[in-house]
C-alpha positions as CSV (number, residue, x, y, z in Angstrom):
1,X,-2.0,28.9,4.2
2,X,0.2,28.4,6.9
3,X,1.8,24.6,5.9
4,X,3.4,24.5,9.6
5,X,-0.1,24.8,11.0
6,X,-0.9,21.7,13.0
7,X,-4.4,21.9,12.4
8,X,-3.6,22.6,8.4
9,X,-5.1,20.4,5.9
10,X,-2.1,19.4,4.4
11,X,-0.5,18.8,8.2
12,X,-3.6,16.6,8.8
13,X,-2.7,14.5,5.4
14,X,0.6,14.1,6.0
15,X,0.0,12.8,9.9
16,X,-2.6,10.8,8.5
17,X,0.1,8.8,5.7
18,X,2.8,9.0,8.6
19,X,0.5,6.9,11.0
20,X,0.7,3.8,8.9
21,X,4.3,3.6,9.4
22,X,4.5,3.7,12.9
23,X,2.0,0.8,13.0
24,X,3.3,-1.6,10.4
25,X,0.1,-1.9,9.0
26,X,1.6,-3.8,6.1
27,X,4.3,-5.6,7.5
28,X,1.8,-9.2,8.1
29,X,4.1,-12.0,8.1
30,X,3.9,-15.9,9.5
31,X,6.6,-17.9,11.5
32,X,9.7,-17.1,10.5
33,X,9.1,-15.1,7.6
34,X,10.2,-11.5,6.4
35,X,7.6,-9.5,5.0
36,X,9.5,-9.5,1.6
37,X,9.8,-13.0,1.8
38,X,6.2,-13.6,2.0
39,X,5.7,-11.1,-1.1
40,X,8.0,-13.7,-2.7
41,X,6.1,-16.4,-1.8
42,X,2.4,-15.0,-2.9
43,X,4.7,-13.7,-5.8
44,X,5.3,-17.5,-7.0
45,X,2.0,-18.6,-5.9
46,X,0.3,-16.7,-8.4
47,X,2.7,-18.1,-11.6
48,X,5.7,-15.5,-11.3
49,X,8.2,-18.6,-11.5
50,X,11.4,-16.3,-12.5
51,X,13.9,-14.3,-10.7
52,X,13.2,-11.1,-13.3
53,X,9.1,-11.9,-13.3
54,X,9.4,-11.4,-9.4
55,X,11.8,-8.6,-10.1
56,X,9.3,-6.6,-12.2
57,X,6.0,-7.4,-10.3
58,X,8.0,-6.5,-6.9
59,X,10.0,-3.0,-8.6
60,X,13.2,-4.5,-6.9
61,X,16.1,-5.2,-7.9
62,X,17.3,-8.7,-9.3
63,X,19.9,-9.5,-6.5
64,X,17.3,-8.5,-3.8
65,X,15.0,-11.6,-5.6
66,X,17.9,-14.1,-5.6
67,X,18.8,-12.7,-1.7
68,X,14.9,-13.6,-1.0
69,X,15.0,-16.8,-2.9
70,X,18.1,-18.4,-1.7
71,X,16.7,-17.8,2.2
72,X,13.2,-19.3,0.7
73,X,15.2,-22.3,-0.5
74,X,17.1,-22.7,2.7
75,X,14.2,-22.6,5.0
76,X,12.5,-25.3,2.1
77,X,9.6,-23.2,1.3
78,X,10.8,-23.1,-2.6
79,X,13.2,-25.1,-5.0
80,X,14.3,-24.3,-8.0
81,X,14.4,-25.8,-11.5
82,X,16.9,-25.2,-14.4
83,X,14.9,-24.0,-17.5
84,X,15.4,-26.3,-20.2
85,X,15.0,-23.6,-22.2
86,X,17.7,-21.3,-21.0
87,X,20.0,-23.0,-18.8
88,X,21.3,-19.6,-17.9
89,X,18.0,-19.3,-15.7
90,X,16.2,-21.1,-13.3
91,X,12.5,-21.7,-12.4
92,X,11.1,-21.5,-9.1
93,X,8.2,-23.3,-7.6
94,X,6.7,-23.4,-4.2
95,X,7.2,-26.7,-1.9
96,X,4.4,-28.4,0.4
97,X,5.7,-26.3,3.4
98,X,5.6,-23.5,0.6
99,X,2.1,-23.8,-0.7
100,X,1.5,-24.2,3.8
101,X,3.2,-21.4,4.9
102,X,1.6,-18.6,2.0
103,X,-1.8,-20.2,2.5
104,X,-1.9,-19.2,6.1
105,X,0.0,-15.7,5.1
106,X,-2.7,-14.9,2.7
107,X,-5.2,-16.3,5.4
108,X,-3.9,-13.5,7.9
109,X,-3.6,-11.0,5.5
110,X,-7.8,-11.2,4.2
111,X,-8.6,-11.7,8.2
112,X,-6.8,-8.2,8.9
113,X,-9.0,-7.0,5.8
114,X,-12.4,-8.0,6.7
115,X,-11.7,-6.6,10.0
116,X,-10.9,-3.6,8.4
117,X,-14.0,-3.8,6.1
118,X,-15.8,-4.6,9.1
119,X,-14.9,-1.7,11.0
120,X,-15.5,0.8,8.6
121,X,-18.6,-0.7,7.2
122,X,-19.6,-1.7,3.5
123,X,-20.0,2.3,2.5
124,X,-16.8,3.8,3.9
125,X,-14.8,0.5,2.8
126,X,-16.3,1.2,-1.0
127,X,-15.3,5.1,-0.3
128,X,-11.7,3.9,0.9
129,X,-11.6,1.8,-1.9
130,X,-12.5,4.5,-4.2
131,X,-10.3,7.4,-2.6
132,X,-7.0,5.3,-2.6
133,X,-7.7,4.2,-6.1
134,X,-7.3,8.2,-7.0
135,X,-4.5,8.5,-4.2
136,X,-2.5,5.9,-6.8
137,X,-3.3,7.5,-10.1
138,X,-2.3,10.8,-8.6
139,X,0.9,10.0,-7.6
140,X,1.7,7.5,-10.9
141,X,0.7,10.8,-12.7
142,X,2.9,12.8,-10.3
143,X,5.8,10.3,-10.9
144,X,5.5,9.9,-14.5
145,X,6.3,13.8,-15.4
């Protein structure tokens, strides 16, 4: 097995990964929005109201979440809340221009999808599915030892 082989398998895999870097294929974003700042957003959208529930969900650290946050507030897509509970911490909650902007985010981001679904077609989308479903486990396994 020559692993410097162009034309190798593993060659092949690892031009296939590098690909998706080169084209941003994740990097979907609206208006004046950072890609992390919209994983922020759909982050809060879905209940995570907290800088360490963001934290967690995200695997960043807590200052990157209160960097993210603070430009969220500024730009008055979120505002925050003291917790009653804690006044140590504070809640966060999406504003009208908020709810707006992540709406049309998520909008973008299934319309890129069902292209891609409709590209490949129902049974290599379910075979897609399927293979990067293992891709994950093998590499949580891989990371886990």
């Amino acid at each position: 097995m020559d692993l410097w082989s162009e034309d190798s398998r593993e060659q092949r895999l690892i031009h296939a990964f590098s690909q998706f870097k080169k084209v941003d294929w994740n990097k979907h974003t609206v208006g004046d929005l950072k890609p992390s700042e919209v994983q922020v957003l759909f982050c809060i959208k879905k209940g995570y109201e907290t800088v360490s529930e963001v934290r967690d969900i995200l695997r960043v650290t807590s200052p990157t979440v209160t960097q993210i946050i603070n430009r969220l507030e500024e730009k008055g897509y979120v505002e925050r809340t003291v917790n009653k509970e804690d006044r140590r911490s504070s809640q966060v909650k999406l504003t009208d221009q908020g709810i707006a902007v992540t709406v049309k985010a998520f909008n973008m981001y299934v319309t890129s999808i069902n292209g891609l679904i409709d590209y490949l077609g129902e049974e290599e989308s379910e075979q897609l599915i399927g293979l990067l479903d293992k891709v994950f486990v093998y590499y949580k396994d891989l990371n886990s030892r």
